[in-house]
PLY file of the C-alpha trace (Angstrom):
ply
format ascii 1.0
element vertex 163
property float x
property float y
property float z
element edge 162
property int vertex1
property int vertex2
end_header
-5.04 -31.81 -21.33
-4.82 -35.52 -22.54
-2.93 -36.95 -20.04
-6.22 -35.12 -17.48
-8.71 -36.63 -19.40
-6.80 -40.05 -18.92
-6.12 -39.75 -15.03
-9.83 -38.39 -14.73
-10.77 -41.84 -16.23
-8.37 -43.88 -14.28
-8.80 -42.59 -10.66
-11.92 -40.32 -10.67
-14.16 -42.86 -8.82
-11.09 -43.70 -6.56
-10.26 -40.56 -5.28
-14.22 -39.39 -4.49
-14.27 -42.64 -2.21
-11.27 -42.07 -0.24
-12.46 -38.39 -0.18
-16.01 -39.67 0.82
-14.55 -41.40 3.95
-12.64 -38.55 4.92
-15.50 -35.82 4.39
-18.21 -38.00 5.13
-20.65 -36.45 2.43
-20.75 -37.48 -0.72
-21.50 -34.35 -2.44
-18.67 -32.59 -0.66
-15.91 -35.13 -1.86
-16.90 -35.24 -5.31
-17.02 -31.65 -5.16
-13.31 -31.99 -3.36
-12.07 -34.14 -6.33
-13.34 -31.86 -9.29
-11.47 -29.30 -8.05
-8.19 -30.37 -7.25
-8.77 -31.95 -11.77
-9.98 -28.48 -12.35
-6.41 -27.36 -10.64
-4.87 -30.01 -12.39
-6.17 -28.54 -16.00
-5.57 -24.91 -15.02
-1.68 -25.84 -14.67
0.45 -25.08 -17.59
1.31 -28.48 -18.23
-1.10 -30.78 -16.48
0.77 -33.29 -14.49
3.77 -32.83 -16.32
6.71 -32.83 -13.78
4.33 -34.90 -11.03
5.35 -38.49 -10.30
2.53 -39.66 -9.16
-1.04 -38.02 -10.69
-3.08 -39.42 -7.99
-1.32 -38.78 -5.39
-1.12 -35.15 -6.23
-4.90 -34.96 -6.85
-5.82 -36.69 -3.79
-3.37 -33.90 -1.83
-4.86 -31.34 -3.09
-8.39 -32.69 -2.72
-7.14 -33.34 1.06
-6.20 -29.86 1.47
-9.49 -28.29 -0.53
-11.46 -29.91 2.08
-9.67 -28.97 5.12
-9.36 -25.68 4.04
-13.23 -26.02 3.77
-13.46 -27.31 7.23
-11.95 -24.28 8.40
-14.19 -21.50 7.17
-17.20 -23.88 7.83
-15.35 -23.79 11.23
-14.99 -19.80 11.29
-18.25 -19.59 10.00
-20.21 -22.03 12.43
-18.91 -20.09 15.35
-19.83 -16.52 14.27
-23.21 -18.00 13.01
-24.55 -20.98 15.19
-23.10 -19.51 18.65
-26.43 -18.76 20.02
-28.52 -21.32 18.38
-27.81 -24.94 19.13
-28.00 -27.78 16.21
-31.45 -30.31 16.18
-31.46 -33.97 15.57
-33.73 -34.33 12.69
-37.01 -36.54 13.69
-37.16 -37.48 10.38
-34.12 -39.31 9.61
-34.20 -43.01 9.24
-32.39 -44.32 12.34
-31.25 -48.08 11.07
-27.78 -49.07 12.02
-25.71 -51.16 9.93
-21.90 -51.40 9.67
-21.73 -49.01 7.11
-23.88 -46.22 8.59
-21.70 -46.62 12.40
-18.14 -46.64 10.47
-19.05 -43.07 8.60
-21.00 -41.81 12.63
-18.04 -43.17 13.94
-15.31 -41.53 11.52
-17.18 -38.19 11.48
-16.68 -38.41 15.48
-13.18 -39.04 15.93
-10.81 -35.61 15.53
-10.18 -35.06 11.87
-6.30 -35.59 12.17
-7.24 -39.30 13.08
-9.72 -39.55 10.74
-7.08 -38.22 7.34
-4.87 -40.79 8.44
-7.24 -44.00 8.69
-8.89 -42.75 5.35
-5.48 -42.81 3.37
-4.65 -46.01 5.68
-7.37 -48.14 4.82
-9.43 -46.69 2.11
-6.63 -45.41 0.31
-4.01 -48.25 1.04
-1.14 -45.77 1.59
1.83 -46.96 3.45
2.49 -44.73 7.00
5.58 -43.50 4.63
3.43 -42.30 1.89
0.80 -40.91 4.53
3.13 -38.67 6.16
4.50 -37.78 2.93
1.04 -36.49 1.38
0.28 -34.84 5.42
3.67 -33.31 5.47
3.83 -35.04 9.16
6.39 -37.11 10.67
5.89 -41.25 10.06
5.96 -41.31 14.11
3.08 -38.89 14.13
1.13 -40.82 11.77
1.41 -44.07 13.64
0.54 -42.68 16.96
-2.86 -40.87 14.80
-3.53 -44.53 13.06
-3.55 -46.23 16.68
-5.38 -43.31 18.52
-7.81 -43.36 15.84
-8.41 -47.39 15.76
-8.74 -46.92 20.00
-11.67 -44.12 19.40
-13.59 -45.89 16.13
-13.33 -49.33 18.54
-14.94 -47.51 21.56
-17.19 -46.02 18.95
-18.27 -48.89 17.52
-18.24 -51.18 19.97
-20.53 -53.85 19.45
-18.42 -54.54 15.46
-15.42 -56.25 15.29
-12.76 -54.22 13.74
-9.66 -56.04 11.57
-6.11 -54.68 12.27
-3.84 -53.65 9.18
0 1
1 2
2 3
3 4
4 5
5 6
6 7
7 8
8 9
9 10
10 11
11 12
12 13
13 14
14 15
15 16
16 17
17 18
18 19
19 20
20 21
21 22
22 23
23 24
24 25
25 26
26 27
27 28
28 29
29 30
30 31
31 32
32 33
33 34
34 35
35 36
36 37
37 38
38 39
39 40
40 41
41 42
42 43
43 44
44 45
45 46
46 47
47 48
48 49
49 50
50 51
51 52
52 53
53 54
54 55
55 56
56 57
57 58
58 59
59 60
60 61
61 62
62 63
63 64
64 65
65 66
66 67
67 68
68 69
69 70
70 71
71 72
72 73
73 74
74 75
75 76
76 77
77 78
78 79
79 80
80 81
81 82
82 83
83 84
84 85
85 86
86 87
87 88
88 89
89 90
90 91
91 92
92 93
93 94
94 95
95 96
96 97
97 98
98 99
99 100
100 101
101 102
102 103
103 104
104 105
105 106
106 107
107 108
108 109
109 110
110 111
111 112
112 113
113 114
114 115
115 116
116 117
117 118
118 119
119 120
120 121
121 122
122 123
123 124
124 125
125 126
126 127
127 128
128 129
129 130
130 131
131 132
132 133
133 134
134 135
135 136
136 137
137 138
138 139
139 140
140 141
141 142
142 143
143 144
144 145
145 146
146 147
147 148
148 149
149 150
150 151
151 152
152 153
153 154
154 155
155 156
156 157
157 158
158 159
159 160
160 161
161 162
C-alpha cells in the first residue's frame, strides 16, 4: 500500500488534469482518478508487476470514464428522448481561451478528444497513445489531425500552436 500512497502523491494532481480535459468536469475526473487508486489498492500487490504506475492509472481512469459515457449515453436516450435539454439563462457567458478550448473539446467526437488530451495535456508520444487506446499509431495520427481541424474551426478567432 506504500508504494499507492507514494504514486497518489506523485501524480494525483496530474492525472485529474489530463482527466479534466478529457471529461470536461472537474468533479467527474477527480472522481475518474480515485477510482482507478482505489483499483490500484484493491490489487493484491499494488503496482507490483506495472512498469509504469501512471500510465496504468491514467488507463484505467480513461476507461472508468468512457465506460461512464456509455450508460450516461444508454441512459440519456431512454430518459431525455422526449424532453429536449435548456441553455441555462443564468450562466455567465464570458469567453476567454480557457472557457472556448474546454466548449470546443467537449464538441469534437470523444475519440478525437482522448487523443489530443493524452497529446497535449498528457505529453504522450502517438506510440504511447495508441498503446494506452489499444489503437493503431496510424489511427491515432489521423484522430490528432481530425481533431486539431475541428477545435481550429471551433475556435476560430484563437490561434492554435502545432506539436
Amino acid at each position: 500500500m506504500g508504494d499507492v500512497a507514494e504514486v497518489y502523491h506523485a501524480c494525483y494532481r496530474r492525472l485529474v488534469v489530463q482527466l479534466l480535459a478529457f471529461t470536461t468536469d472537474l468533479n467527474e475526473a477527480q472522481d475518474v482518478v480515485q477510482e482507478a487508486f482505489a483499483r490500484a489498492v484493491a490489487r493484491p500487490r499494488g503496482f507490483a508487476g506495472i512498469d509504469n504506475p501512471e500510465a496504468w492509472l491514467r488507463t484505467v481512469a480513461l476507461n472508468v470514464a468512457r465506460r461512464r459515457w456509455r450508460r450516461r449515453r444508454v441512459l440519456d436516450l431512454i430518459l431525455l428522448r422526449e424532453r429536449p435539454l435548456q441553455d441555462h439563462p443564468g450562466l455567465d457567458t464570458r469567453a476567454d481561451l480557457t472557457t472556448d478550448l474546454k466548449k470546443a473539446l467537449d464538441a469534437i467526437p470523444r475519440s478525437y478528444r482522448e487523443v489530443i488530451v493524452l497529446h497535449y495535456y498528457a505529453d504522450l508520444s502517438v506510440d504511447e497513445i495508441s498503446a494506452a487506446l489499444n489503437i493503431p499509431a496510424g489511427t491515432v495520427k489521423s484522430r490528432l489531425s481530425r481533431g486539431r481541424a475541428a477545435l481550429a474551426v471551433l475556435l476560430g478567432g484563437h490561434e492554435m500552436a502545432r506539436a
